[in-house]
C-alpha positions in Angstrom: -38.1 110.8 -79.7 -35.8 111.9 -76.9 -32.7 109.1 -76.5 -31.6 108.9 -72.8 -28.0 108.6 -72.3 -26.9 105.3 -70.0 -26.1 106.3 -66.4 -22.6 105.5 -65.3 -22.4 103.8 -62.0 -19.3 104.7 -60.3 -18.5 103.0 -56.9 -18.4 105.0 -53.8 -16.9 104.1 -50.8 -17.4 101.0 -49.1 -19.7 101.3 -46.3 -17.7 101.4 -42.5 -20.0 98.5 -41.6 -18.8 96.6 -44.7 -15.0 97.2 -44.8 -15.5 95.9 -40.4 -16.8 92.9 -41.9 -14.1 92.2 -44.0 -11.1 93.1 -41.8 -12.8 90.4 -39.3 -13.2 87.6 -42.0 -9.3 88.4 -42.8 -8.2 87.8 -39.1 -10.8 85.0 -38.4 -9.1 83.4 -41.4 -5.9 84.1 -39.9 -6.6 82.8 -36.6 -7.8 79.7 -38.5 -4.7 79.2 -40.2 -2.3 78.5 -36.7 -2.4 75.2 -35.2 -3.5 74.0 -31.8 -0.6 74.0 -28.8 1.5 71.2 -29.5 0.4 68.0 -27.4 3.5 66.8 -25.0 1.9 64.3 -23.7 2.6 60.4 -24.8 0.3 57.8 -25.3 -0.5 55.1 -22.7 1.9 52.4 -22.3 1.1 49.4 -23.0 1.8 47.0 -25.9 0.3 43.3 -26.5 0.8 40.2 -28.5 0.4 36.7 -29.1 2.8 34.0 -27.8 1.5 30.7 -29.0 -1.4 30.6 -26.4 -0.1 33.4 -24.1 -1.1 37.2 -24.6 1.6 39.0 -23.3 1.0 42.8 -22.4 4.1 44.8 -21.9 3.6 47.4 -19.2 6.4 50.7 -19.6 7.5 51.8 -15.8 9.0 54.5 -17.0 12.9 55.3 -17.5 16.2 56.4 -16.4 19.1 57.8 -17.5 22.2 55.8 -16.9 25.8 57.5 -16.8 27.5 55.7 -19.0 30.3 55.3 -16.6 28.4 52.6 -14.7 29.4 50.5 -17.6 32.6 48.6 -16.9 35.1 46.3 -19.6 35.0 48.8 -22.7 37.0 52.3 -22.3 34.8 54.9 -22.1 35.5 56.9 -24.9 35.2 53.4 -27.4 31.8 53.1 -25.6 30.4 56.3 -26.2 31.6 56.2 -30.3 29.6 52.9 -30.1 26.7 54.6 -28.8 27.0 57.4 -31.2 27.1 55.5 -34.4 23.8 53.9 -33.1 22.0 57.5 -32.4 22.0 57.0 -28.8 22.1 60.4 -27.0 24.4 59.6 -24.2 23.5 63.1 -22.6 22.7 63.1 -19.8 22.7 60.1 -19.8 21.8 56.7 -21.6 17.9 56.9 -21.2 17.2 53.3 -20.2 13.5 52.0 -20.3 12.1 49.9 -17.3 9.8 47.4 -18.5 7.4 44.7 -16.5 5.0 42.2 -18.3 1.8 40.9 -17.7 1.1 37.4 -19.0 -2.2 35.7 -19.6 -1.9 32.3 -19.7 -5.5 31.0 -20.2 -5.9 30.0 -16.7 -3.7 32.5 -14.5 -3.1 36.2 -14.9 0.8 37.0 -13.9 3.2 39.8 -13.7 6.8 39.4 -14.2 8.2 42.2 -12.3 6.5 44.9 -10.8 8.0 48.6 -11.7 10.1 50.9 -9.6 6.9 53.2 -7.5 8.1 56.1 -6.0 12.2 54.6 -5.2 13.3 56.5 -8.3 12.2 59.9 -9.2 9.3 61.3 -11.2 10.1 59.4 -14.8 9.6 55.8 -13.1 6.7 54.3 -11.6 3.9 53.8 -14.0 3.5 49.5 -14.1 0.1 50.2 -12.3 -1.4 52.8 -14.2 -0.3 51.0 -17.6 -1.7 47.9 -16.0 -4.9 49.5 -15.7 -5.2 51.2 -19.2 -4.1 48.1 -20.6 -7.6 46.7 -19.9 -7.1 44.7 -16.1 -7.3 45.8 -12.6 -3.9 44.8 -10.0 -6.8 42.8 -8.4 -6.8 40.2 -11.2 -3.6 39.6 -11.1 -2.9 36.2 -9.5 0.7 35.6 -9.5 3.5 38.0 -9.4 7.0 36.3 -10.3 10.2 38.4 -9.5 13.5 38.3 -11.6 15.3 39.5 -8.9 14.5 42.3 -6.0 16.0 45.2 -6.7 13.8 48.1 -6.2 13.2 49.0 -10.2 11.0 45.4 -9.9 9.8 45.4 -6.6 8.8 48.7 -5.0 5.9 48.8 -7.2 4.6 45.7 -5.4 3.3 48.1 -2.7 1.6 51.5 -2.7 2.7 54.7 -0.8 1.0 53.5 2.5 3.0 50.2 2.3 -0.3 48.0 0.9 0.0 45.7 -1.3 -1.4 46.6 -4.7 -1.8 43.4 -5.9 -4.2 42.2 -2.8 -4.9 38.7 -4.6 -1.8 37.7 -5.9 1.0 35.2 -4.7 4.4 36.4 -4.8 7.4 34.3 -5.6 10.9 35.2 -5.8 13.8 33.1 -6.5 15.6 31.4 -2.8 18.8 32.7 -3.6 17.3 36.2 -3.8 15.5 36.2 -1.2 18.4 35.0 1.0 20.4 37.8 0.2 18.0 40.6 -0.4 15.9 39.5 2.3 18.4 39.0 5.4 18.4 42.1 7.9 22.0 40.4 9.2 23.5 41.1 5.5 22.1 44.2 5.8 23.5 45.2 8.7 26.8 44.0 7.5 26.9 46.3 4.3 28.2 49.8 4.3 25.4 52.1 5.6 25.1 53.8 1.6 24.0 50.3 0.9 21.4 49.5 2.6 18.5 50.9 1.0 18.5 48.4 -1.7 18.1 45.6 1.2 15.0 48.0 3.0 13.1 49.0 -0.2 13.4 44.5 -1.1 11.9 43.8 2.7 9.3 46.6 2.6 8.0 45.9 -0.9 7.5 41.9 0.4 6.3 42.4 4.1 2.8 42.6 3.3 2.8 39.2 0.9 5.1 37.9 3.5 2.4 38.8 6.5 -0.9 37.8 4.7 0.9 34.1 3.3 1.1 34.7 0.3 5.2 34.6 -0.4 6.9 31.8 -1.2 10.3 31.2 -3.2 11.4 28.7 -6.0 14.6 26.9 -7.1 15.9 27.1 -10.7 14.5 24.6 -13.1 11.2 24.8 -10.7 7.4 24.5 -13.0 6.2 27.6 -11.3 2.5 27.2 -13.0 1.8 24.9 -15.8 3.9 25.9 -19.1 6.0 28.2 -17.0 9.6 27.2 -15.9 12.5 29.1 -13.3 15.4 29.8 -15.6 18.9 30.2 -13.5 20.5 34.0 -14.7 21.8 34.5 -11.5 25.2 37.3 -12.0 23.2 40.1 -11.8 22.2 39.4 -8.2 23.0 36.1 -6.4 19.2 34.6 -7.3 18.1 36.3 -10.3 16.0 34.1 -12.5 14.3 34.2 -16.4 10.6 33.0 -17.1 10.1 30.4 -19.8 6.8 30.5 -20.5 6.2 27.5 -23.4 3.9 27.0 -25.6 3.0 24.3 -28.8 4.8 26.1 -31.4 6.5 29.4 -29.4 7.3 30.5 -26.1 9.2 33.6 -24.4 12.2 33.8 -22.3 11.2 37.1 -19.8 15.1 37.6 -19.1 14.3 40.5 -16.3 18.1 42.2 -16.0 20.7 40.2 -18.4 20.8 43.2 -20.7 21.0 46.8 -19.7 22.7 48.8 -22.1 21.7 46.9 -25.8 23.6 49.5 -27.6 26.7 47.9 -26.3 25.8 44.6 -24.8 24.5 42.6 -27.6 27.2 43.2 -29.7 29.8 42.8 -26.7 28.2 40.7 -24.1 31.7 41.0 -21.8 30.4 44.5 -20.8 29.5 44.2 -17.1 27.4 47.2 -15.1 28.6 48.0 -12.1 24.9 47.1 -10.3 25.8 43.4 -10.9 26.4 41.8 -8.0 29.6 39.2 -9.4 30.4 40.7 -12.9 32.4 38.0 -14.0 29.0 35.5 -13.5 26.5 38.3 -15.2 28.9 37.9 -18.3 28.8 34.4 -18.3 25.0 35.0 -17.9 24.6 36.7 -20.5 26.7 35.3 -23.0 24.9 31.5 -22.6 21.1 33.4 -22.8 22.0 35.5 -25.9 23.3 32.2 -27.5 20.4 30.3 -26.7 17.7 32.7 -27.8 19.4 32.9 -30.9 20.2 29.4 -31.4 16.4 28.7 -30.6 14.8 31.4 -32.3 12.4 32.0 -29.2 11.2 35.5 -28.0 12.6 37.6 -25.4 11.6 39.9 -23.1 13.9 42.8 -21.2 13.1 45.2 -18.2 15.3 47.6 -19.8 15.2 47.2 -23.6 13.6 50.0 -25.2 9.7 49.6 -24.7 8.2 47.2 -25.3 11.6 45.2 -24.8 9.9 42.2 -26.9 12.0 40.6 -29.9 14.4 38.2 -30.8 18.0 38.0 -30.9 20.2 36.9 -33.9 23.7 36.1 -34.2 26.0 39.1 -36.1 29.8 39.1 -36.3 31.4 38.0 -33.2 28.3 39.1 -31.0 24.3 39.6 -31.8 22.2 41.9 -32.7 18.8 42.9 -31.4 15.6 42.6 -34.0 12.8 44.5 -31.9 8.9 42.9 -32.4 6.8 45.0 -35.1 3.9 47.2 -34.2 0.8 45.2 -35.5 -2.7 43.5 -34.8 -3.5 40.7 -32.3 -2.8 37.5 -34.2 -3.3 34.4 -33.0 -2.1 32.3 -35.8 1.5 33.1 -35.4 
């Protein structure tokens, strides 16, 4: 019987077809292993809670950077320390949000301040489109309440074309405001550098003004039911606050008393140099920071850092600023 010996089986070369295969499964896993492009972009903004009965939707303009200079009563260099030990870049400037909030009540839809449009730059003007990813449309809107009428809260009340955007709302802005802002003879008494602030005011309210649908208020005034005129003027000659009350809570929309909350809550007596009598603003601001913290009711800022919602507590020989959590829609608190 004739044993056969085992055949050895020695490997030859992979096949060109084969090692092609495996050189493209390499790179595809390569490929694989590098992450999309970054994404810039930010998501919409908009943030909403519960007040007692009151959902309150805070809408983010935009922002701007503020030169820290415009800040007046602390030296500059103290200032920026301050704002260093706090992580605020101060380069190239103090970026400073610009807030407006819409306000459900039950029975009326209103907006406290409107956003800046196109008067300031490409980093403002977004109230509408916020608005609108929020869930509403400007044409549900039915009141529109002013703090004061500088262009950062009014311009937006109008489109490019001078329209008004919110066709079906009333518009109400404090007397004293509108008696200053409003005047074309103080206007033309101003230096001429000065008098844009007085155009952009009578160009965002012309349209309200021409269809009948502007009116103004006195301090302490029941604007709508549950919804009182709080007198801040300092800032500008009429500016005004928004008590909106409910059973158990309310909030205090303050529009302008603080600008700066890396320095101002913890030193009220620093003025801006947009305040229209500084000495008043600080007064202002001293008597609302003390009574939001004595009564433990929410506030609301245009230029707190968005959403500008929280509550104010007493610390040292100033206060400190406790910014609202990131959460669900409650209704029970």
């Amino acid at each position: 019987m004739k044993v056969m010996a085992p055949k050895m089986i020695v490997p030859g070369p992979v096949p060109a077809v084969g090692a092609l295969a495996l050189a493209l499964a390499s790179l595809s896993l390569a490929v694989q292993a590098a992450p999309p492009d970054q994404r810039r972009d930010q998501v919409p903004g908009w943030f909403r809670m519960m007040v007692d009965q009151h959902e309150v939707t805070a809408l983010y303009d935009g922002y701007i950077d503020l030169d820290t200079g415009l800040l007046t009563g602390m030296d500059q260099e103290a200032l920026r320390a301050h704002l260093d030990a706090l992580f605020i870049d101060t380069e190239p400037g103090v970026q400073t949000a610009v807030n407006a909030f819409l306000v459900h009540t039950g029975d009326h839809l209103v907006l406290v301040d409107a956003g800046s449009a196109a008067c300031f730059g490409p980093t403002l003007g977004q109230v509408e489109a916020n608005l609108r990813a929020s869930g509403y449309a400007p044409e549900e809107v039915d009141t529109l309440l002013m703090t004061h009428l500088h262009p950062d809260h009014v311009c937006g009340l109008v489109d490019g074309e001078g329209r008004p955007v919110y066709p079906n709302a009333e518009l109400r802005a404090s007397r004293g405001d509108a008696d200053f802002w409003l005047s074309e003879a103080r206007a033309e008494a101003v230096p001429e550098e000065d008098r844009a602030f007085f155009d952009m005011a009578r160009n965002a309210v012309a349209p309200y003004r021409e269809a009948g649908r502007f009116s103004t208020f006195e301090p302490g005034d029941e604007l709508l039911p549950g919804i009182e005129a709080r007198d801040t003027h300092g800032h500008t000659p009429g500016h005004a606050s928004f008590l909106f009350e409910g059973d158990d809570d309310e909030i205090l929309v303050w529009g302008d008393v603080v600008h700066s909350y890396g320095v101002q809550f913890d030193d009220p007596s620093v003025a801006i140099e947009f305040d229209t009598d500084p000495e008043q603003a600080i007064a202002t601001r001293q008597a609302v920071l003390e009574g939001a913290a004595e009564d433990a009711h929410w506030v609301a800022g245009a230029h707190l850092p968005f959403p500008g919602i929280g509550h104010v507590i007493r610390e040292g020989e100033g206060y400190r600023w406790l910014p609202v959590e990131f959460g669900p829609i409650r209704e029970d608190r």
